[in-house]
Each structure stands twice: as structure tokens, then as C-alpha cells.
C-alpha positions, 0 to 999 in steps of 0.5 A, spaced: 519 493 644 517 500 641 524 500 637 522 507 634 522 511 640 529 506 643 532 509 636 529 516 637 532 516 645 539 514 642 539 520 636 538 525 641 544 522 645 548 522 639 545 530 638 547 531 645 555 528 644 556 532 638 553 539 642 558 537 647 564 535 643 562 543 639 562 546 646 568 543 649 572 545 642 569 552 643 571 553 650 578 551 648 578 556 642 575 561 646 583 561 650 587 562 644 591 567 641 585 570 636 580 569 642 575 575 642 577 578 648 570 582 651 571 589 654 566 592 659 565 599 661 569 601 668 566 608 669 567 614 665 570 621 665 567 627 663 570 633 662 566 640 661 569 643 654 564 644 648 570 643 643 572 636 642 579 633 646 584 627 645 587 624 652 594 623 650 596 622 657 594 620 665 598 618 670 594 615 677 600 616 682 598 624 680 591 624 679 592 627 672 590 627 664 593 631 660 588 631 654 588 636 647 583 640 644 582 637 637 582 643 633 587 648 636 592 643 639 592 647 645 594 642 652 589 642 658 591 639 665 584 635 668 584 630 674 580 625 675 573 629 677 573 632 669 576 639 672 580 643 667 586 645 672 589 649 666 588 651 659 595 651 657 596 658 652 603 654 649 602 654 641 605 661 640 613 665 639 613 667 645 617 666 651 613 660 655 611 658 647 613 653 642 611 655 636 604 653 632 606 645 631 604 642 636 603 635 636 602 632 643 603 633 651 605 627 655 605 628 663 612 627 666 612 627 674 609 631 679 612 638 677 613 637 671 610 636 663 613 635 656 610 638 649 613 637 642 613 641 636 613 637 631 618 640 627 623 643 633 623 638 638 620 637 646 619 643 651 620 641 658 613 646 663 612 646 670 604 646 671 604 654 672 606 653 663 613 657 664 618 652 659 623 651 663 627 647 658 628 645 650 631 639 647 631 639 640 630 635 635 633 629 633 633 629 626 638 630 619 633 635 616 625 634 614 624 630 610 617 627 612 612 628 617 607 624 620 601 626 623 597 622 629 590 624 630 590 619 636 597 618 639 603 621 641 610 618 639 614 620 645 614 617 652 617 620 658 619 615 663 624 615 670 630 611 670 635 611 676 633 618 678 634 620 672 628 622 665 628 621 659 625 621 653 623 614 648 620 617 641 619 615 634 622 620 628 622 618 621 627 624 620 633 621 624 637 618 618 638 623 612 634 620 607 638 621 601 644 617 603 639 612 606 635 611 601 629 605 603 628 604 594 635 604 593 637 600 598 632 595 598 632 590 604 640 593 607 636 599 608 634 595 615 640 595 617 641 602 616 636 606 618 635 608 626 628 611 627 627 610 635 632 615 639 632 616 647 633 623 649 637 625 656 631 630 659 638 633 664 643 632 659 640 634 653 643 628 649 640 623 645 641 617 641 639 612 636 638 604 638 634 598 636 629 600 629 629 594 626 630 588 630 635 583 626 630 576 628 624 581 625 622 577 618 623 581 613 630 583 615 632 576 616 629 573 609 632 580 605 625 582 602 623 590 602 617 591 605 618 598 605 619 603 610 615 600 615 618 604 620 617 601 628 612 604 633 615 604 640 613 604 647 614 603 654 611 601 661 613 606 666 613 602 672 618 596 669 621 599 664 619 594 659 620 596 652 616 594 645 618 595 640 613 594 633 614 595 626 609 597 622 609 591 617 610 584 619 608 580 624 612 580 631 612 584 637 619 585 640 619 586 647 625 588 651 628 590 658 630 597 658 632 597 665 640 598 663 644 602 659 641 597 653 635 594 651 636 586 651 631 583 648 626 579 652 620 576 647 619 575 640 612 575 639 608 571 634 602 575 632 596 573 627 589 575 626 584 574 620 584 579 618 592 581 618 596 577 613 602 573 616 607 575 612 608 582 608 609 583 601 613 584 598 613 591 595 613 592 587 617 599 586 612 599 579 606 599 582 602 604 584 602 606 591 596 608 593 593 601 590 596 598 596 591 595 600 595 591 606 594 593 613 600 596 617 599 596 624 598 605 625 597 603 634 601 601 639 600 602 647 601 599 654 595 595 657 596 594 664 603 589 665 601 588 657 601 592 651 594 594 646 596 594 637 591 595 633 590 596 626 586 598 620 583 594 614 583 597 608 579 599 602 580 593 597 585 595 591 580 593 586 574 598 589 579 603 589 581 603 583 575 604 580 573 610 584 580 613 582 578 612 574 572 616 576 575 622 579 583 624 581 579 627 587 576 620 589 577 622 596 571 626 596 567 622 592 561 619 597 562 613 593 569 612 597 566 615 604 561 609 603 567 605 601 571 607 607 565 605 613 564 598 609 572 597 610 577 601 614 575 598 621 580 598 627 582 591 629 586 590 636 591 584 638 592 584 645 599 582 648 601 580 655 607 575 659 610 574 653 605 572 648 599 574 644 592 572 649 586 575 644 584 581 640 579 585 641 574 586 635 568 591 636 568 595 642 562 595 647 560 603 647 560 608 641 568 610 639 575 609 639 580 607 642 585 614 644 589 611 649 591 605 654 595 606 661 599 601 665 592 600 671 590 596 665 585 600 662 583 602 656 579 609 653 574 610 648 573 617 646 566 619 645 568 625 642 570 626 634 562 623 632 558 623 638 552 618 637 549 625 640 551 631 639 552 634 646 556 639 650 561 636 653 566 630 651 565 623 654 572 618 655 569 611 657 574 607 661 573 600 659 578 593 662 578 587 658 574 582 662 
């Protein structure tokens, strides 16, 4: 009996079972929450503008984007063949303007669309661009302002024939009667950031910011601000609602006068603490080095997060013993593409399904719809210089 080729014949056997074993444990860990989902390419729009544009909105009921120039901020209106229906000549004092701090344009209904001033408020236009109506802002004064290069802060949505306005606003609360150093954790309790705005009524008011189960309020640690992204979908009018520090979605039904809450969605992601930490008010902020969630978007019946990972704190303190200016230096340039990267967790039914890691095309993600799509914009570092901007339309999967 050849005793070698029988021993041989049994290792591969037991090769095989381990392969399998391996397999089978992949396939299971391929369906969990930190899954990488893969992303293809659906089609793509392309719009006849040599300045580079951001979507900040589409609507497929209207047939509608409404996107923005990069660097004038001025609002066109696109269908879906790429054809520029209309540059709106908004950003002025005249009297179908709103002044030169426009932050972002959203599409309403089929007559109408909405612009923020990122000081004043919103401006309600027809699509001829005549301002047919202004709700001004809701704030105590001006104490901070945030500017996003890629989403807008306010969601328009219809609710028992009725519009509103779903926002973010950092300047709701006086800061200086509510003081988030001061106040440490109550401050939680305290500050209201997220509003909704009456469109015909011209009446707004504060609800949920900081969610009473989100872990930081509930164990009494100041983690900062940690000021809450909001969205909502407009077809169910289910809200979520994300604080930028901390590991929980909060989804809500807003079909009602009030938001009850539906989930409480555990997040995670290998590259995203669990917990937040703790803030040192003695440290030196700019070493913080914790990737706060900076995106939040509906995706189909789910929702899109992202974050960025940050340059390690030990690496930015060196370049800031080089130069105050440490910003400009092409050490920190080469520091930032090495590790400031975007990452993604994708939500749906209630609990997380997956993360989206790299993206298939050259670009970054500039917005998500209720259809279930995500673009990319092509357009702020093109691979190749071109004449015209590119948003690819991408799905999970």
C-alpha cells in the first residue's frame, strides 16, 4: 500500500475543509454591519459648464438638479439630459436677489425652489427667479458660521399639503447664555439647533437635537458640541437625525406634529471609535485628531454618513513646531492625502448594512436621493482637465 500518496491525498482533504471553512466565514462576514458594500456605475450626467458645479439637489418626479457653481455660488436649474434651463442672477441686493452669501439652493415643487443666505435666511423663487417669499432666519445672533462645500443644511419636504423647511442652525441658542464649556454635558440638554420652518406661515420652531438615549447625554460626558446633522426623506417623511460625535443614528417619524422615535441605530466602523472622547478643555484643539461625522443624506428608503479620518495628532504637532502656518506646508498637504480620507456607513430598515470604502470612479460623493443613487462629482480635481463637469450616478449593488 503506497502510505505516502494515501497521507498526501488526506492533507489536501484537509486543505480543502479549512479553504471551505474560511470561505464560508467570509461569506458570513461579507452580510454584517461593516460589510463592504460595492458600488457600480448607472449612468452619468453631464452638464455643458467649463466652471466646475456641486449638486445640491434632484427631484425625479420634476426632472430636475438644481446644481451650483463652485466659485460664484450662483444656482442653475438642469434636467436630466445636462441642459442648463437657467442660470439664476440671485447673488446681489436687488430685488429678485439675496444678497452675496449664498450657501445652497434645494428644489421645492413644481413651482417653486428655495435659496439660503447664509446669514439672512431662506428665499422662496419661482423658476422664472422672481423671489416670491423670505423666512428669515432662525437665530439669536451670529455667533459661528459653517460652511459646507458639498451639502446643504436644509431640507424642503410637503406634509399634509402643507411645506416646510427641516434645517441645521448652529446659531439657534444665544451662545452666551448657553455656553457649551461652562455647561459641560447639561449643555445637551439646553441647546436646540435643528428647527422647522412653516414655508406659508412663516413660523419656526426648535425640536430634538440631542436626543436623550444618545450616549453622551445619557452618561453626562462633554464630548463637545457635537452639533446633529439632520435630514429627511421626502416621500415617508421619515427623519434622522445624527450627532457628529458619538456612535448612533436617530431615525424618527415626522408624519405628525412630532417626531416620535422609531430606531436608535448602533454604528461602527474600523476606523471610527466607539465612543467619543471625552474633551480636555486644557488641551490644544487643533491636536484633536477624532473623526466627527461632517455627512448625512438620504439613500433610497435608507440613509448615507460619512466621515474623514484625520492626520494623527503626533504628526500634526510636528508640522506646527515647523510653522504657525503649518496648513501651507507640502509636508501637511502630503500628510492630508495619506490620511484625511472619506469613509461611508450605509443605514436601511433600521440598522446598519454595510460601509462603502473606496469608490469605483475618480471623485467624491456630492449628494444621495430617495431612487436610491448616489453621485460622484468629477468636477473639483478632475483625473483630466476638461471642459465640462461629469456627475456619475452610481447604486450599491
Amino acid at each position: 500500500m503506497n502510505h505516502s500518496k494515501t497521507n498526501f491525498s488526506c492533507f489536501l482533504l484537509i486543505i480543502f475543509f479549512m479553504v471551505s471553512c474560511g470561505g464560508s466565514k467570509d461569506q458570513q462576514k461579507a452580510k454584517g454591519p461593516n460589510a463592504e458594500l460595492e458600488l457600480e456605475v448607472v449612468d452619468s450626467l453631464v452638464v455643458d459648464e467649463l466652471e466646475p458645479l456641486l449638486m445640491d439637489d434632484h427631484m425625479a418626479d420634476l426632472g430636475y438638479y438644481m446644481l451650483r457653481n463652485y466659485k460664484s455660488r450662483q444656482p442653475l436649474l438642469v434636467d436630466e439630459n445636462g441642459t442648463v434651463i437657467q442660470e439664476y442672477d440671485i447673488l446681489n441686493d436687488g430685488p429678485n436677489g439675496i444678497g452675496s452669501y449664498g450657501a445652497g439652493y434645494r428644489l421645492l415643487n413644481d413651482t417653486a425652489w428655495l435659496a439660503q443666505n447664509l446669514m439672512t435666511g431662506y428665499y422662496v423663487f419661482d423658476y422664472q427667479g422672481n423671489r416670491i417669499k423670505e423666512l428669515p432666519a432662525v437665530t439669536e445672533g451670529i455667533f459661528s458660521i459653517t460652511i459646507n462645500a458639498t451639502r446643504t443644511t436644509f431640507h424642503p419636504y410637503s406634509k399634509n399639503g402643507e411645506l416646510y423647511v427641516l434645517g441645521e442652525e448652529r446659531n439657534a441658542y444665544n451662545h452666551k447664555e448657553i455656553n457649551a464649556e461652562k455647561l459641560g454635558a447639561d449643555f445637551y440638554s439646553q441647546a436646540k439647533t435643528i428647527f422647522n420652518y412653516n414655508i406659508e406661515d412663516v413660523e419656526s420652531e426648535l425640536i430634538t437635537t440631542y436626543p436623550e438615549e444618545w450616549e453622551p447625554r445619557k452618561s453626562g460626558r462633554y464630548v463637545g458640541e457635537a452639533s446633529p446633522l439632520v435630514t429627511i426623506n421626502r416621500k415617508n417623511k421619515e427623519m434622522a437625525l445624527l450627532p457628529s460625535a458619538g456612535s448612533q443614528l436617530f431615525i424618527y417619524d415626522y408624519s405628525g406634529e412630532e417626531p416620535i422615535l422609531k430606531d436608535s441605530v448602533k454604528l461602527s466602523h474600523r476606523f471610527r471609535p466607539d465612543l467619543a472622547p471625552d474633551i480636555d478643555l486644557d488641551a490644544e484643539r487643533w491636536l484633536d485628531d477624532y473623526p466627527f461625522f461632517m455627512d448625512l443624506r438620504v439613500l433610497g428608503d435608507g440613509y448615507l454618513l460619512g466621515f474623514y479620518t484625520r492626520i494623527p495628532k503626533e504628526i500634526l504637532k510636528e508640522l506646527r513646531a515647523k510653522s504657525e502656518q503649518y496648513y501651507q506646508l507640502p509636508e501637511f498637504q502630503e500628510a492630508s492625502k495619506q490620511y484625511a480620507k472619506p469613509y461611508y456607513i450605509v443605514v436601511k430598515d433600521g440598522k446598519q448594512v454595510g460601509v462603502i470604502n473606496e469608490l469605483p470612479v475618480h471623485g467624491g460623493i456630492n449628494f444621495s436621493d430617495e431612487e436610491g443613487f448616489i453621485y460622484v462629482n468629477d468636477n473639483l480635481d478632475p483625473e483630466v482637465e476638461r471642459d465640462y463637469n461629469v456627475f456619475y450616478r452610481l447604486k450599491v449593488k
